[in-house]
C-alpha positions as a Markdown table, in Angstrom:
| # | Residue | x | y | z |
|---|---|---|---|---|
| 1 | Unk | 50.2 | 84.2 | 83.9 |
| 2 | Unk | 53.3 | 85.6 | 82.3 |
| 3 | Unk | 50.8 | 86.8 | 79.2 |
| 4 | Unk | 48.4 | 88.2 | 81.3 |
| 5 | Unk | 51.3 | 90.4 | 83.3 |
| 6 | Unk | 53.0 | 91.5 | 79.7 |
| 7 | Unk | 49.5 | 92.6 | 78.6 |
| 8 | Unk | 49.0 | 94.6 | 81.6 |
| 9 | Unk | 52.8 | 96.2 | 81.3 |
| 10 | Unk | 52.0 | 96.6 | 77.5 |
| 11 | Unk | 48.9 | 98.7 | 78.6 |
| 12 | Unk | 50.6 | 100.7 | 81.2 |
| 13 | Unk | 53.0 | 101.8 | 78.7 |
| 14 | Unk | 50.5 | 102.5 | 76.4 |
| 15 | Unk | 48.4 | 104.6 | 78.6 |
| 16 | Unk | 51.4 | 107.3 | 78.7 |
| 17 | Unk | 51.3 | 107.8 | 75.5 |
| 18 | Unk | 48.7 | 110.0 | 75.0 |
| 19 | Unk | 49.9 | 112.2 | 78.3 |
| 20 | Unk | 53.7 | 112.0 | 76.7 |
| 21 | Unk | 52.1 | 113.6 | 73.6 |
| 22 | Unk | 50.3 | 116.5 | 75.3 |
| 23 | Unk | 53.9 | 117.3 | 77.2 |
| 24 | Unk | 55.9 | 117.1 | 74.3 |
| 25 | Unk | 53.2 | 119.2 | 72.7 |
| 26 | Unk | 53.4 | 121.7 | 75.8 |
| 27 | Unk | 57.2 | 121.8 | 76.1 |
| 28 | Unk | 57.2 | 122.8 | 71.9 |
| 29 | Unk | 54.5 | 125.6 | 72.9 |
| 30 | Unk | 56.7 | 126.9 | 75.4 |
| 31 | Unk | 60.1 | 126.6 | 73.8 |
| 32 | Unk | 62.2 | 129.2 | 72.2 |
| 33 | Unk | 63.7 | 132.4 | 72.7 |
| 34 | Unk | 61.1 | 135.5 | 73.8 |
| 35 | Unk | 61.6 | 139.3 | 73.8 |
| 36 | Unk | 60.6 | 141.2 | 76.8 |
| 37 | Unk | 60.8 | 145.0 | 78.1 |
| 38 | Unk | 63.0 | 144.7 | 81.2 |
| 39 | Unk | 60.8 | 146.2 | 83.8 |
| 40 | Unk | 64.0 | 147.2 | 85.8 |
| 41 | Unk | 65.9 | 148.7 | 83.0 |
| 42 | Unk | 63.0 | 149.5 | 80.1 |
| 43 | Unk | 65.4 | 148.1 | 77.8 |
| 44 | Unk | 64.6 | 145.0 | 75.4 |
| 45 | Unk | 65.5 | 141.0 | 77.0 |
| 46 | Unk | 66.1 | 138.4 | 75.5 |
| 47 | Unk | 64.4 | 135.8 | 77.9 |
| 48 | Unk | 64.5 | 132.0 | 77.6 |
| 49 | Unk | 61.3 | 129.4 | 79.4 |
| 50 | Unk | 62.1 | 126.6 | 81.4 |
| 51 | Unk | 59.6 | 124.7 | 78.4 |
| 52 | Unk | 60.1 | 121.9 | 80.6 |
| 53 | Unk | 58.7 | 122.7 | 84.0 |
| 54 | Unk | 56.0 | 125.0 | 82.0 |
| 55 | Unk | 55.0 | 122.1 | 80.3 |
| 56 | Unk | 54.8 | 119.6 | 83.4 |
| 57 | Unk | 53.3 | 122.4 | 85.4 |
| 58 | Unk | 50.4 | 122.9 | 83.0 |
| 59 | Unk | 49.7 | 119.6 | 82.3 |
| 60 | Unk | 49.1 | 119.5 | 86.2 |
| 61 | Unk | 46.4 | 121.9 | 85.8 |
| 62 | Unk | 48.7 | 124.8 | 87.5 |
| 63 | Unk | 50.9 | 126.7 | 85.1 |
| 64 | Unk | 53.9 | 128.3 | 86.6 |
| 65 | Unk | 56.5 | 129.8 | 84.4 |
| 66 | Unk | 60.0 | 130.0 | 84.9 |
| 67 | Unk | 63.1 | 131.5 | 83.4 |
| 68 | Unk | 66.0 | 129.3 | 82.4 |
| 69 | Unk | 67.9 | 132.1 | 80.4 |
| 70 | Unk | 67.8 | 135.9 | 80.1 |
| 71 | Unk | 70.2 | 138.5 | 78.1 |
| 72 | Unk | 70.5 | 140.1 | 81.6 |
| 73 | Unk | 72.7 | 137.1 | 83.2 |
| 74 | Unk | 74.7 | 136.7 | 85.4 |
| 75 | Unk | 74.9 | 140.4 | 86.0 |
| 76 | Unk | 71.5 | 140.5 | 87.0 |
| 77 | Unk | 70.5 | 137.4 | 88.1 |
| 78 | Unk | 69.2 | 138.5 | 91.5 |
| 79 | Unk | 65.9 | 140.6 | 89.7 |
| 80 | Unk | 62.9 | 140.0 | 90.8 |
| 81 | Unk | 61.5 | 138.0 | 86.7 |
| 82 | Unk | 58.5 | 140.3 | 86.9 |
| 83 | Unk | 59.0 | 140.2 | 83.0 |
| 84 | Unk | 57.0 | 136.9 | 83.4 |
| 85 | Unk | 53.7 | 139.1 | 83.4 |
| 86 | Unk | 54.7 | 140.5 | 80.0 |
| 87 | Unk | 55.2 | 136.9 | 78.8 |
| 88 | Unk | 52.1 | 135.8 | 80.2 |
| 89 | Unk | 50.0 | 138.2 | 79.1 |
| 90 | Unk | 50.9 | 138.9 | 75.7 |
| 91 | Unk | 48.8 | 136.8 | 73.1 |
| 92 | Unk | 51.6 | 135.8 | 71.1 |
| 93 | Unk | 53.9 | 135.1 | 74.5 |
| 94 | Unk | 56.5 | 137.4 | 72.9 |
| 95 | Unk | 57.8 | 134.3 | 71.4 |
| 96 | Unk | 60.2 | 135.2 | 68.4 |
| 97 | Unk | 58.7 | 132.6 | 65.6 |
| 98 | Unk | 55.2 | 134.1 | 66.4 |
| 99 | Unk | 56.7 | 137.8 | 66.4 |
| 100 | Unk | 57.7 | 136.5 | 62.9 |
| 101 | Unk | 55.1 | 134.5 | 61.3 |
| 102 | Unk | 52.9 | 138.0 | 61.9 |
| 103 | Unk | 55.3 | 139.8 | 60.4 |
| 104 | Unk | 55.1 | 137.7 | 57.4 |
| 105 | Unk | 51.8 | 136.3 | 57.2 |
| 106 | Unk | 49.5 | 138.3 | 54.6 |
| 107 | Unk | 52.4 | 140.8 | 53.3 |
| 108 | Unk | 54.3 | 141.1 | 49.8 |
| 109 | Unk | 57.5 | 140.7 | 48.5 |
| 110 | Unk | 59.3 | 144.1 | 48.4 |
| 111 | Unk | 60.8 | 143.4 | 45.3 |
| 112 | Unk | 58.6 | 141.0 | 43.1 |
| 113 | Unk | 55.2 | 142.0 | 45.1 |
| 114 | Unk | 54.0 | 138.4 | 45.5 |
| 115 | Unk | 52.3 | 137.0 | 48.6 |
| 116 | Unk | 55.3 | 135.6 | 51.0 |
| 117 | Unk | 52.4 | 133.7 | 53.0 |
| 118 | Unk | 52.8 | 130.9 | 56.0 |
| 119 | Unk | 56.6 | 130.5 | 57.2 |
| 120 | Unk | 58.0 | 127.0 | 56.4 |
| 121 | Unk | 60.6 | 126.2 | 58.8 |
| 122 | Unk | 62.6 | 123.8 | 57.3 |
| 123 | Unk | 62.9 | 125.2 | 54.1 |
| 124 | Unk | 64.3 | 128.4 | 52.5 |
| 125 | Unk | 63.5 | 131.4 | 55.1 |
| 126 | Unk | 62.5 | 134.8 | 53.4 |
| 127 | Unk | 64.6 | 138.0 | 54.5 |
| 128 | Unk | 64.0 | 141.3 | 55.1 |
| 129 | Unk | 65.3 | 144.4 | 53.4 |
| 130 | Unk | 66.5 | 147.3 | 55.4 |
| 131 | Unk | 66.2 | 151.1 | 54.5 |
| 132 | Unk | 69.5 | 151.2 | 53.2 |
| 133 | Unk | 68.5 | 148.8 | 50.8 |
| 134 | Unk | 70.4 | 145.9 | 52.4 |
| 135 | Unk | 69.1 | 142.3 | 52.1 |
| 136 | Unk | 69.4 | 140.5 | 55.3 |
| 137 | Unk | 68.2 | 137.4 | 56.8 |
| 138 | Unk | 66.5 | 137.8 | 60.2 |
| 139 | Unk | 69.1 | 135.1 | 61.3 |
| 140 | Unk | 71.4 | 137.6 | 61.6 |
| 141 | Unk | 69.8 | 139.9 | 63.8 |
| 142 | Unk | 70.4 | 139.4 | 67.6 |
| 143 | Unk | 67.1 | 138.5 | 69.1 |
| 144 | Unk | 66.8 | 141.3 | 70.8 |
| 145 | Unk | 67.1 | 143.8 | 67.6 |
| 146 | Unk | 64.2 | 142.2 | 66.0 |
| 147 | Unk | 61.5 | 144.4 | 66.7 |
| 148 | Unk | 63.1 | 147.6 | 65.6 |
| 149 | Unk | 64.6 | 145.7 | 62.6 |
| 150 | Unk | 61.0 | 144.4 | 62.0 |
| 151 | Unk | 59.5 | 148.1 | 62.2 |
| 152 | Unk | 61.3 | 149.6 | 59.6 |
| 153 | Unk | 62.2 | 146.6 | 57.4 |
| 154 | Unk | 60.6 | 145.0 | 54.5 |
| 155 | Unk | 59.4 | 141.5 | 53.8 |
| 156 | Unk | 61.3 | 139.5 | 50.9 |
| 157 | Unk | 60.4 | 136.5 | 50.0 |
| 158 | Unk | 62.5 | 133.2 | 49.8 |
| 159 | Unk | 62.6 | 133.2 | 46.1 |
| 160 | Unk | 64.3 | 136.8 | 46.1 |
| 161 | Unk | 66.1 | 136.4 | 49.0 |
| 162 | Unk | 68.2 | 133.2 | 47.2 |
| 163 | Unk | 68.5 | 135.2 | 44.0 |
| 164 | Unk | 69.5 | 138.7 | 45.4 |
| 165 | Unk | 71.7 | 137.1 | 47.8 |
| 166 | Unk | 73.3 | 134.9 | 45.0 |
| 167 | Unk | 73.9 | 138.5 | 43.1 |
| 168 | Unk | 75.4 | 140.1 | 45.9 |
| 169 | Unk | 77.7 | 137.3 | 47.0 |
| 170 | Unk | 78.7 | 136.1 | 43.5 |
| 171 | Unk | 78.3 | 139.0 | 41.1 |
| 172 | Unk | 80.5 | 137.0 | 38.5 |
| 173 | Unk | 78.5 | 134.3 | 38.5 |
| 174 | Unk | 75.3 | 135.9 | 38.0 |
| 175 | Unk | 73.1 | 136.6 | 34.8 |
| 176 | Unk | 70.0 | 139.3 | 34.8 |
| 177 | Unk | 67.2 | 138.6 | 32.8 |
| 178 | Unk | 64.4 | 141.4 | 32.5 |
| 179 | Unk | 62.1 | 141.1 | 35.7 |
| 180 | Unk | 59.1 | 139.2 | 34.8 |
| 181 | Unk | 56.3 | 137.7 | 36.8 |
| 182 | Unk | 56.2 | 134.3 | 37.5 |
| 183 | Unk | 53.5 | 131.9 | 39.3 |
| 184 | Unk | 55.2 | 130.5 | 41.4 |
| 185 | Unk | 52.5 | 127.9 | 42.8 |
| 186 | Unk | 52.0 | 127.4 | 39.2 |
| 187 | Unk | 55.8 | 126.2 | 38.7 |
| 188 | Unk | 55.6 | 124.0 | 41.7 |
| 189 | Unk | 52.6 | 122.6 | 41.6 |
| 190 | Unk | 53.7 | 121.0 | 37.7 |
| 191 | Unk | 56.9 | 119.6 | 39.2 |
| 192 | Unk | 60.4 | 119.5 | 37.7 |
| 193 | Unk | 60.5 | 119.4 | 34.0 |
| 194 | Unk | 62.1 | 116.8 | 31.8 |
């Protein structure tokens, strides 16, 4: 008796798995920070999801988004979150990341011209370089700056993001060899050398 009522609990357990998955999957989607025209003001937001009530609600069958955060709080706590519509409505959600991987996806390098390609997000982030010939990392601008620094900014891949910010930080420390181009799938694809 006892193995047929551990088999059952085993089974009930592993039942949920599948919907656990599709709400962790959900909450992930709906996660992070967004940027939004405040239809009160007409000035950029910074606006944050409740990812976990947007992800319960949807796996209901009944979206409903909600804001946990906004750049406007407290001040203006009270507004009626018709910014919602914008989130809703725009393909990419206004989500940062996607705002992002667009901006990155298919350009070049401003400075050695290679392909920058997919974001990795756990590794080395490329930067951008601003008109005044600045090297940045998009880290450092506030959310809400990002699509005006976007705009007039230029991609730069990871490779010459390390290296230019190594030369600006450590000039000393730093040797120049003439510019040259590499392949750099070509270098990682044969692993380390000996």
């Amino acid at each position: 008796m006892i193995t047929i009522l551990l088999i059952f609990a085993i089974a009930f357990v592993l039942s949920w798995v599948p919907a656990l998955v599709l709400y962790l999957v959900a909450r992930r989607r709906e996660s992070g920070d967004r940027v939004t025209t405040c239809p009160e003001t007409r000035k950029t937001a910074v606006v944050r999801l409740d990812a976990g009530h947007a992800a319960w609600t949807d796996l209901r069958g009944e979206k409903e988004l909600r804001l946990e955060s906004c750049s406007r709080w407290p001040e203006r706590a009270d507004c009626g979150r018709e910014c919602l519509r914008e989130v809703e409505t725009a393909p990419d959600g206004c989500l940062v990341r996607e705002r992002l991987e667009s901006f990155y996806r298919g350009a070049r390098c401003a400075l050695c011209g290679l392909w920058i390609g997919s974001l990795h997000w756990f590794e080395i982030r490329p930067g951008l370089l601003t008109p005044e010939r600045h090297l940045v990392s998009w880290v450092e601008i506030p959310a809400a700056d990002l699509p005006a620094a976007l705009a007039v900014s230029r991609p730069v891949c990871s490779d010459c993001y390390v290296a230019k910010s190594f030369r600006e930080n450590v000039p000393d420390s730093a040797i120049d060899d003439a510019p040259r181009r590499v392949n750099r799938k070509k270098i990682h694809a044969s692993g380390p050398t000996a």
